[in-house]
C-alpha positions in Angstrom: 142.2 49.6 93.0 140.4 52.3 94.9 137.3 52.0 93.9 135.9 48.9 92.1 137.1 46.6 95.6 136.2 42.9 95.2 134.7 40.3 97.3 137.5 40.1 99.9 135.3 39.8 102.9 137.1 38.1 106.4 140.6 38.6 105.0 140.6 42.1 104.6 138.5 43.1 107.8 141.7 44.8 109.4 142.4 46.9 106.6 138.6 47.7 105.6 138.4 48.9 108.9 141.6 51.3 108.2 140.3 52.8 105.0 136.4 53.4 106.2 138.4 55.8 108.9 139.3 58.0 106.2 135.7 58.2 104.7 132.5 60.1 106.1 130.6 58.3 108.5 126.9 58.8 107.6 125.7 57.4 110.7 126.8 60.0 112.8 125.1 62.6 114.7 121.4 62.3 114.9 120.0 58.2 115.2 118.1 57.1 112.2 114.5 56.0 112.5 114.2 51.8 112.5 111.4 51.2 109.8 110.4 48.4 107.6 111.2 48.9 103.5 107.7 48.8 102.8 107.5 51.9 105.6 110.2 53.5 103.2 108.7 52.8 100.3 105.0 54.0 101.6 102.1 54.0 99.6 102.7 56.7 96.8 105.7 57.5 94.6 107.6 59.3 96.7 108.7 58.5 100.1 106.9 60.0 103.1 110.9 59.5 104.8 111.8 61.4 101.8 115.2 63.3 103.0 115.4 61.4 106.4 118.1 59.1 107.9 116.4 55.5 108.2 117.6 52.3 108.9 115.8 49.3 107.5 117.1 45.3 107.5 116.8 42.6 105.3 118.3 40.0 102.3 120.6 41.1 99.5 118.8 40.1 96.4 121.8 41.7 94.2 124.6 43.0 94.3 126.0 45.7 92.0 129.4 46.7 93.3 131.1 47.2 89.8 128.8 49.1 88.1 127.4 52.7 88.1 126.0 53.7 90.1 127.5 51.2 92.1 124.8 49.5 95.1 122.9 46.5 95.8 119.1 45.9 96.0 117.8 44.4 99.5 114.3 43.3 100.5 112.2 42.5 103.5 110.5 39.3 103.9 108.3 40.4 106.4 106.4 43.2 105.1 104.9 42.4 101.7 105.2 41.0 98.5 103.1 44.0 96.7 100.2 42.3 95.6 97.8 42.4 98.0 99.3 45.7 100.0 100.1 47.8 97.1 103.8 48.3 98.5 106.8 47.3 98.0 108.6 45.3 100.3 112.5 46.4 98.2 114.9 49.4 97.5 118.1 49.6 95.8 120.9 50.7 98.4 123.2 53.7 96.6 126.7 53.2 97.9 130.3 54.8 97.5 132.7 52.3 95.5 134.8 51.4 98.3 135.5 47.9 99.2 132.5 45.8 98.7 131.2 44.4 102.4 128.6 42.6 101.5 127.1 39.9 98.8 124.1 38.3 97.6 122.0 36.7 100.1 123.2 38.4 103.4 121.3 39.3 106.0 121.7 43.2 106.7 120.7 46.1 108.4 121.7 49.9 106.7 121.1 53.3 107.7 121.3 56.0 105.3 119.3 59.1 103.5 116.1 58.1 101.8 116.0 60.2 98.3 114.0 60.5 95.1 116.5 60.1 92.4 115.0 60.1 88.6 111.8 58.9 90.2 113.1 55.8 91.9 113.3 56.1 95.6 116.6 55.0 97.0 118.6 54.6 100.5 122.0 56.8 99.9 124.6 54.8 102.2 128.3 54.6 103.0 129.7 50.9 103.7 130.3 51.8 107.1 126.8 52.0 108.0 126.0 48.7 106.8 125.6 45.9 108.9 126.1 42.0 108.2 123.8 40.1 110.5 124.1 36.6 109.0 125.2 35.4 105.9 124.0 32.6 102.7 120.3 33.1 103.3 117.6 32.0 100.9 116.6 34.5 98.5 113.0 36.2 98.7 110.5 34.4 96.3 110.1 36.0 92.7 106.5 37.8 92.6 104.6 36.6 89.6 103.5 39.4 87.5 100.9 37.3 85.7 98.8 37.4 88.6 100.1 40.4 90.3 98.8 43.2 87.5 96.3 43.9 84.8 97.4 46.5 82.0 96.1 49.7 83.4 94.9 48.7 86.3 96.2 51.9 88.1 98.0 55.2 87.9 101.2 54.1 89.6 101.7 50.8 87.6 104.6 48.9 88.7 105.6 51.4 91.9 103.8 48.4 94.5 106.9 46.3 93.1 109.7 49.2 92.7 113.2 47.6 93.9 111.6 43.6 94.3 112.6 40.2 92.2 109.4 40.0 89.5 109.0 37.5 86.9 107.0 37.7 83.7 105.8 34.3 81.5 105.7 36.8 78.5 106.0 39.9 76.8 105.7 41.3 73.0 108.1 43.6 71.9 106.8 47.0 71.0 110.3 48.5 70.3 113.0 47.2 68.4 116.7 47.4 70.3 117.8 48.3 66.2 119.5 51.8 67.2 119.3 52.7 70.7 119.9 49.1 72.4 117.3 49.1 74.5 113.8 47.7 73.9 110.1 47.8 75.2 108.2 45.0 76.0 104.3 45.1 77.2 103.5 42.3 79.1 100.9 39.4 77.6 98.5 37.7 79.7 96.3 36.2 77.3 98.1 35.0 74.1 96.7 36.2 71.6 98.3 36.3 67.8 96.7 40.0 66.7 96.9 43.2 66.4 97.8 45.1 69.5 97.4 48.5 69.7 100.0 50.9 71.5 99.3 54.8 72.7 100.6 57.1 74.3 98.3 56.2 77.2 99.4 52.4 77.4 100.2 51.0 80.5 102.5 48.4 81.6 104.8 48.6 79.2 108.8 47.9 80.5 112.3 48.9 79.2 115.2 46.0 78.8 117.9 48.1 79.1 120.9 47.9 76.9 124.4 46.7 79.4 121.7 43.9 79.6 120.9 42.5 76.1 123.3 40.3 74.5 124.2 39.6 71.2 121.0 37.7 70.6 118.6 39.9 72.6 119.9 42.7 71.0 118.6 41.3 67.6 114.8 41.6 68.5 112.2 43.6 66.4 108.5 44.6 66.6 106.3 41.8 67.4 108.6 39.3 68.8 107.8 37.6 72.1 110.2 37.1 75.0 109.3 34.5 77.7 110.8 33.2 81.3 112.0 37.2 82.4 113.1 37.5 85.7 114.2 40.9 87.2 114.1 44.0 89.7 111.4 46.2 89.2 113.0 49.4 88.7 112.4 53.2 87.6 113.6 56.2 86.1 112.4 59.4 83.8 111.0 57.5 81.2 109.3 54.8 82.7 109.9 51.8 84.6 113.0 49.0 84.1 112.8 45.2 83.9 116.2 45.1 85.4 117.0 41.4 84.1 118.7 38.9 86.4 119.3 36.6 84.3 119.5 37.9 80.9 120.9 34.6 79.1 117.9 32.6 80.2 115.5 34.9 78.7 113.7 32.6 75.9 113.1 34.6 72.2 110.4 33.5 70.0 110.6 35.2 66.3 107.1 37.0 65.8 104.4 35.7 63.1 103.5 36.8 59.8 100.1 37.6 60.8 101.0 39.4 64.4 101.4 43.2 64.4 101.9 46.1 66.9 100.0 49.0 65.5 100.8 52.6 66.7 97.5 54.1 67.3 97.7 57.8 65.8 94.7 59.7 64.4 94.8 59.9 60.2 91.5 60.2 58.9 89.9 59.4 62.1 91.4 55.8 61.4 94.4 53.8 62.5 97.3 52.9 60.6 99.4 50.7 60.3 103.1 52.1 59.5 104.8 49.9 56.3 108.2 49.5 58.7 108.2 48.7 62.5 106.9 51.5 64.2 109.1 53.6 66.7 106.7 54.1 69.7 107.8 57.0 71.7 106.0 56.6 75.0 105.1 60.0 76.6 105.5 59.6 80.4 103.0 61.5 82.7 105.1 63.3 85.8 108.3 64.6 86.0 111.9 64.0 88.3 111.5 65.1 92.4 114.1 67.4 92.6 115.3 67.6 96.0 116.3 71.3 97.8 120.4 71.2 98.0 121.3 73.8 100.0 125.4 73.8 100.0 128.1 76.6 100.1 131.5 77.1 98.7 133.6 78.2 101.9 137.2 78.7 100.7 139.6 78.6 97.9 142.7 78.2 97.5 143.5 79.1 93.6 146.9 80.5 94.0 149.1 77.9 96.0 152.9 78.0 96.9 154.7 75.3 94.8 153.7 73.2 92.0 150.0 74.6 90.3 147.3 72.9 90.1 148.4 70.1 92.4 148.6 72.6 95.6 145.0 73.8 94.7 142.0 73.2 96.6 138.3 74.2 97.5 136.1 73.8 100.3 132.2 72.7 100.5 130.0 73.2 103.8 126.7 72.1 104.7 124.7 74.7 106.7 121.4 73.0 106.7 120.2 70.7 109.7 119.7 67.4 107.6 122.3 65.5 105.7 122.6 65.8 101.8 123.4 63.2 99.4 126.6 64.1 97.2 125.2 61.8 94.6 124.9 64.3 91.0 126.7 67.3 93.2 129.0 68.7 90.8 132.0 71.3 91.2 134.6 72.5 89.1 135.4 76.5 87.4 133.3 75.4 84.1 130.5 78.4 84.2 128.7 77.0 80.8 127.7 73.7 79.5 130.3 73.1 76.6 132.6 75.1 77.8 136.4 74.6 77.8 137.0 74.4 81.4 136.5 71.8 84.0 133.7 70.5 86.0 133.6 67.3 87.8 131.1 64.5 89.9 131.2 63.5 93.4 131.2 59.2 93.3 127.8 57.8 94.1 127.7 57.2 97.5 128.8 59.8 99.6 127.1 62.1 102.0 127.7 65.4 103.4 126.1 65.6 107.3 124.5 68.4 108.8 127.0 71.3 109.4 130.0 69.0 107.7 133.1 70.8 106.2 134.4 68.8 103.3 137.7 69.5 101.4 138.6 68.7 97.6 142.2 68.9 97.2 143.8 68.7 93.0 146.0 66.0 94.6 145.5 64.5 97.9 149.6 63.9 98.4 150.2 67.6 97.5 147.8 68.6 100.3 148.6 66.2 102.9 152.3 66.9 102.4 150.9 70.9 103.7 148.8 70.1 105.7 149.1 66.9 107.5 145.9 65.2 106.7 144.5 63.9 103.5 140.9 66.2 101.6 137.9 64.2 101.6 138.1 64.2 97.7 140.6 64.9 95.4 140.3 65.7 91.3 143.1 63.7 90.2 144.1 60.8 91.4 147.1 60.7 93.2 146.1 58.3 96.5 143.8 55.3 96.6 142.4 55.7 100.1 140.8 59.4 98.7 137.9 59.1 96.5 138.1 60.6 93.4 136.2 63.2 91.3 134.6 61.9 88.1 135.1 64.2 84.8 131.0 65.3 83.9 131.7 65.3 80.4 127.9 66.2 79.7 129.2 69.8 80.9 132.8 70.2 80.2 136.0 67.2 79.1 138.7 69.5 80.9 140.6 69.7 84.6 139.6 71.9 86.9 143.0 74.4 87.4 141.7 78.0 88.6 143.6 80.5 87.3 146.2 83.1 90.0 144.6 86.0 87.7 141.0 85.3 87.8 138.5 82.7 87.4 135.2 81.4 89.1 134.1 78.2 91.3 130.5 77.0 91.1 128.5 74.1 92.5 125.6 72.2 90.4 122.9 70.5 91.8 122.2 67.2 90.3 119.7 68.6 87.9 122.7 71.2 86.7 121.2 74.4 88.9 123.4 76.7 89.9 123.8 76.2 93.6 126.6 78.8 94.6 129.1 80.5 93.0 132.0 82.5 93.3 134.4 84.7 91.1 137.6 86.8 91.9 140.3 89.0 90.3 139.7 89.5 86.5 136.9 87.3 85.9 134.3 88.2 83.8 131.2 85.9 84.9 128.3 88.2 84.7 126.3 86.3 87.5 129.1 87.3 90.2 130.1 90.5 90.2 131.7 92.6 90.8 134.4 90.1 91.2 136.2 89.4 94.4 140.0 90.5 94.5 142.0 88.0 93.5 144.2 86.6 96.6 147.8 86.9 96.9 150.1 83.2 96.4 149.6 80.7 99.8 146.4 83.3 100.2 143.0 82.1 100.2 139.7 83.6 99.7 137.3 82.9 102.6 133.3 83.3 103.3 133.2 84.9 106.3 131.0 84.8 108.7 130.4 81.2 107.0 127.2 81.5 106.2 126.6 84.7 104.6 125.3 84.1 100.9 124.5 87.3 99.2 126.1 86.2 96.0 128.7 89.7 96.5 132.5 90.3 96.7 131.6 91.1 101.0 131.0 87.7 101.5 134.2 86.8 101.3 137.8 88.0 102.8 141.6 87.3 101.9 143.0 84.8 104.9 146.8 83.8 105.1 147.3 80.3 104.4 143.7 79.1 104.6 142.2 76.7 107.1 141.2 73.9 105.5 138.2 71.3 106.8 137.6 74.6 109.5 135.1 77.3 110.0 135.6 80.4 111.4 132.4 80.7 113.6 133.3 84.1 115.4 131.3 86.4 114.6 133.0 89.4 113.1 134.6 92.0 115.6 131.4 94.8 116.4 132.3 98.5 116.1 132.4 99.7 119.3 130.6 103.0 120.4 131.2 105.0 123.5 129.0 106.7 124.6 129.9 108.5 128.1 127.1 109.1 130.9 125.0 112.5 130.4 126.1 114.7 133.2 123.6 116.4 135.2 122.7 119.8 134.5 124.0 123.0 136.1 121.7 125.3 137.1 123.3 128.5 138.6 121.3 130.9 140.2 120.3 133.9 139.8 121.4 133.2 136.2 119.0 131.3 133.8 119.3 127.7 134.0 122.3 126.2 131.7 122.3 122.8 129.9 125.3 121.1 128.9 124.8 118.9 126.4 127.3 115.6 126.7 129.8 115.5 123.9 129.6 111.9 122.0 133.0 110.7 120.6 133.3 109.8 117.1 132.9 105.8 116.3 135.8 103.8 117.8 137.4 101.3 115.2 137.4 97.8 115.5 139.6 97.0 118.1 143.6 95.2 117.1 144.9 93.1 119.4 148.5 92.5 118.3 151.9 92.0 120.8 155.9 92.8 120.1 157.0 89.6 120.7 160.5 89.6 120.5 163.2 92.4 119.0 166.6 92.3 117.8 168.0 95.5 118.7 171.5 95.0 118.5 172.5 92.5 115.6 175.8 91.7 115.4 177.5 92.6 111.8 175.9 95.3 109.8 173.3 97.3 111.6 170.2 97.6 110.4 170.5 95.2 108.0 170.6 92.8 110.6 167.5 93.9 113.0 164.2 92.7 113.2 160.8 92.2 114.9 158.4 89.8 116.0 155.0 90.2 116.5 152.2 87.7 118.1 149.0 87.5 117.6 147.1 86.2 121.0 143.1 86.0 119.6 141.5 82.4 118.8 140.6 84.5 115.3 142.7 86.3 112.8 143.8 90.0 112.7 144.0 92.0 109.8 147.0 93.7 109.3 145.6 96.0 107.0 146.8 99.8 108.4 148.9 98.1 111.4 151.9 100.1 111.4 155.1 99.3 112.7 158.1 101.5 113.7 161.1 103.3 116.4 159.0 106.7 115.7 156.6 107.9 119.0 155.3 111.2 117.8 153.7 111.9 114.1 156.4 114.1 112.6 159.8 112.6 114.7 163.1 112.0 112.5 162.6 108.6 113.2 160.5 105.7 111.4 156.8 104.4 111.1 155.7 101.1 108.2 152.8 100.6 106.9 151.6 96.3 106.5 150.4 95.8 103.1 146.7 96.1 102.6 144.9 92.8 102.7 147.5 90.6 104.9 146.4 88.8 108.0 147.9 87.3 111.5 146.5 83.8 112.4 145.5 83.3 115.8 149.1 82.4 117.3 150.6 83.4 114.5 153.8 85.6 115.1 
């Protein structure tokens, strides 16, 4: 299995060691800051290290390696336990779904990005920055929430405890798990067998969510209690999570004939209460931090030599100066939601550095097998050491296979924004256009210079073969203008003075550096069938050929002969 791992730990060191070479290392280039978790976490709802590269330590108090997103929580014993401080002492650790390193009560230490993702803050990490430093240690205590909380007692509610291990005595249910699965409990202090009455404004209140109720939680309605909860604090766009730990110890207690939850709503001036259990939508103040992603598509390959799509690939770069989460990044030729194209996920996890190429192949053996080394990411699954794009079926259920003719490539950012965008040949897509040329077979298309994003057909240029994982930095070749030396003036005498004005040549093209390499002049068998030419290329960029002629003939207008190269065909540096 590539992905789901397991808890092979000593055993498997050797070869863990092999496959993290072929993944990005996030703790590369610039060092991370060393802060606590509660420093992390900080005082408000988002980060103050939001979008920096921190590394924290402390104990695994879970470990989620087969689900998704796929992580662990960890917490430090040495900063707080949220009561008295306000912050919270835990995080949940986003990783890749590689081999699994690590496991429940470890000691660790883990650099990684510190993002705001659906209101929870999280540490994006790859397993190779993680770092056991002992092993089988006692977990942190559980905070009480009895003591720990009053029902709107502040703005931020359960943010002092985001990411630690809670417990609760008690809870009514407010909302039944009868369609959706999941169910909200307010928390109960003071038993007391009445009416309680739920707004909009109500504080406090917690989702079970539904991978976590079994067959008998799952049963609960309006106005039954729940007792002995234990779980990670935990928070998304509608509220905050009672992520359970142990959902079969959870104790269920059938509500009374004379309790009700009454949905406070204005009728009359007077509160009702509804004949079935109410449905209490809860209307959360605030709304998701999106993050700036700032990320450019730098080449496609849509037309390879051989077997379509497997030869196919496209190219992502990262031209800001802090490293991005790939988590939500999605790619694929899909321009509108529903659509019948394709449009895929990166794997949660994964990180793209500061100025870092990365590569998605259709199949990572087709590409290796022409290029010699495997894409960071492939779309179908074809090796086990390369991660795999997941299908975003909220957009689009099909492949991504980009057409010879025509078609587009676009990037989404994890709230589905357009981040770049592309189209060529005979596309249509009204946000590009007009469309760039569609390239010729084992022809790319190419940004060039790499960085230049004004969303036009001059952005980009055809390029033989493509480069892969590499960007051309050179700056395009200037037009050179010469521009001679005024010469002095003659002044001849008796005769009025004279000026001669300098004459200034016309602009000078671009210069082409190009060498005959090798000739065969005198083939033996038929001649000329059996002549040719070789020419080399000596730059560290590639020449255009485009109006490079070739030929015997020295003078315009000789008997002899003069070719013309084929507009849009290049010469890669070396290349001959």
């Amino acid at each position: 299995m590539k992905t789901n791992g397991g808890y092979i730990r000593k055993a498997c060191s050797c070869f863990l060691g092999f496959v993290m070479a072929s993944f990005i290392c996030v703790g590369c280039g610039k060092s991370p800051h060393r802060i606590s978790i509660c420093d992390l976490q900080g005082e408000g709802e988002i980060s103050p290290y939001f979008g920096q590269k921190v590394e924290i330590s402390g104990i695994i108090t879970a470990d989620y390696e087969n689900q998704s997103p796929a992580g662990f929580f960890i917490q430090d014993n040495v900063c707080s336990d949220g009561i008295e401080t306000g912050i919270s002492s835990g995080v949940f650790v986003l990783t890749s779904r590689g081999l699994d390193q690590v496991s429940q009560g470890d000691e660790v230490s883990v650099s990684g990005i510190v993002v705001e993702f659906s209101r929870e803050t999280m540490l994006v990490t790859r397993e190779d920055s993680i770092q056991i430093i002992s092993v089988t240690n006692p977990l942190p205590d559980l905070i009480n929430l009895d003591t720990g909380i009053l029902i709107g007692v502040n703005s931020t509610e359960y943010e002092p405890w985001e990411g630690m291990r809670v417990s609760l005595h008690s809870a009514v249910v407010v909302e039944s798990a009868a369609e959706q699965g999941s169910f909200l409990v307010l928390p109960n202090f003071n038993r007391i067998d009445s009416q309680i009455h739920i707004t909009a404004e109500t504080k406090g209140i917690l989702r079970i969510i539904q991978d976590q109720t079994n067959l008998r939680l799952s049963s609960v309605v309006v106005g039954d209690y729940v007792h002995d909860l234990k779980g990670l604090v935990r928070q998304d766009h509608d509220g905050y999570i009672l992520y359970l730990i142990e959902p079969e110890s959870v104790v269920l207690e059938k509500s009374k004939d004379s309790f009700g939850v009454i949905l406070s709503e204005e009728k009359s001036g007077k509160n009702y209460t509804p004949t079935t259990s109410p449905t209490i939508n809860i209307t959360l103040t605030g709304t998701p931090t999106p993050y700036p992603v700032d990320l450019l598509i730098t080449e496609l390959l849509p037309n390879p030599k051989g077997t379509e799509p497997d030869g196919e690939w496209i190219e992502i770069y990262n031209p800001g100066a802090n490293a991005l989460p790939l988590t939500g990044i999605k790619i694929g030729d899909e321009t509108t939601s529903g659509g019948k194209e394709g449009m895929f996920r990166f794997p949660d996890g994964y990180i793209i550095e500061a100025r870092e190429v990365l590569v998605i192949g259709h199949k990572a053996v087709t590409f290796r097998s022409v290029y010699g080394f495997n894409p960071d990411f492939e779309f179908e699954d074809s090796d086990y050491l390369v991660p795999d794009l997941i299908p975003y079926l909220d957009w689009s259920g099909n492949s991504v296979q980009f057409s010879n003719g025509g078609d587009e490539a676009l990037l989404l950012d994890p709230w589905d924004n357009i981040i770049d965008q592309v189209s060529y040949g005979d596309s249509e897509y009204s946000a590009f256009q007009k469309p760039v040329a569609a390239p010729k077979e084992g022809h790319t298309l190419e940004r060039y210079p790499p960085e230049q994003d004004k969303n036009q057909a001059g952005d980009w240029r055809e390029r033989v073969g493509g480069s892969p994982g590499r960007l051309d930095q050179t700056l395009p070749t200037p037009v050179i203008i010469s521009t001679p030396s005024p010469q002095p003036t003659a002044t001849l005498s008796p005769s009025p003075s004279m000026t001669y004005t300098p004459v200034i040549p016309s602009i000078t093209p671009a210069p082409i550096w190009l060498l005959i390499n090798e000739i065969m002049a005198n083939p033996a068998g038929a001649e000329p069938e059996g002549e040719w030419i070789e020419i080399l290329n000596p730059n560290n960029e590639p020449m255009p050929l485009t109006s490079v002629k070739i030929g015997d003939t020295v003078h315009p207008g000789d008997p002899e002969g003069m070719l013309l190269f084929p507009d849009g065909d290049m010469i890669e540096p070396g290349g001959g």
